[in-house]
C-alpha positions, -999 to +999 in steps of 0.1 A: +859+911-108+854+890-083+830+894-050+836+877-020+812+876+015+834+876+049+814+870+079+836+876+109+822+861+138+830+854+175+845+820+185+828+798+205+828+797+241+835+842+240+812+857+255+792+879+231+775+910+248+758+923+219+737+887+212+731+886+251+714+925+249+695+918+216+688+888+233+671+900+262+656+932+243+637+900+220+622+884+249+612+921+266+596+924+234+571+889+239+595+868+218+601+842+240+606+810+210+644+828+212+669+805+225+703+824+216+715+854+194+750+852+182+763+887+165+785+887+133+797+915+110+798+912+072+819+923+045+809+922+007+838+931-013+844+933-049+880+924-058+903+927-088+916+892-088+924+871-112+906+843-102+884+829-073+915+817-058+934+848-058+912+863-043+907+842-014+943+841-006+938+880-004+906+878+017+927+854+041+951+879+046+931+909+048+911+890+079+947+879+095+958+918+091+925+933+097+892+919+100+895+900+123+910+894+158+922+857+151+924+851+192+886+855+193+871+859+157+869+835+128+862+841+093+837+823+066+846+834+035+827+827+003+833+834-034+800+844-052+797+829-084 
């Protein structure tokens, strides 16, 4: 078993609504030491694989198919020991 971490966030230079209204709701709040919010989803899987780099290969293709929009998303993927 292997378990993997995909954090699919947006690339820069899109604009990102939900950072700019968590953003705003921060400093509404009284935190004003906020310079920027950035949103990001994450995925924790657990994979039958047969190794770490097996299952990569099928984490790379599951955000190419899937996951992820690859016009405005990219992926960090990491294999947890």
């Amino acid at each position: 078993m292997v378990r993997v971490r995909v954090e699919v966030h947006l690339k820069r230079g899109v604009t990102d609504p939900e950072g700019d209204n968590v953003l705003k709701a921060l400093k509404l709040l009284g935190f004003a030491g906020v310079r920027g919010v950035r949103s990001a989803k994450l995925f924790v899987m657990d994979l039958q694989a047969k190794d770490a780099k097996a299952a990569r290969a099928d984490v790379e293709e599951m955000c190419k198919k899937l996951l992820a929009n690859p016009v405005i998303h990219e992926c960090a993927i990491t294999i947890e020991p």
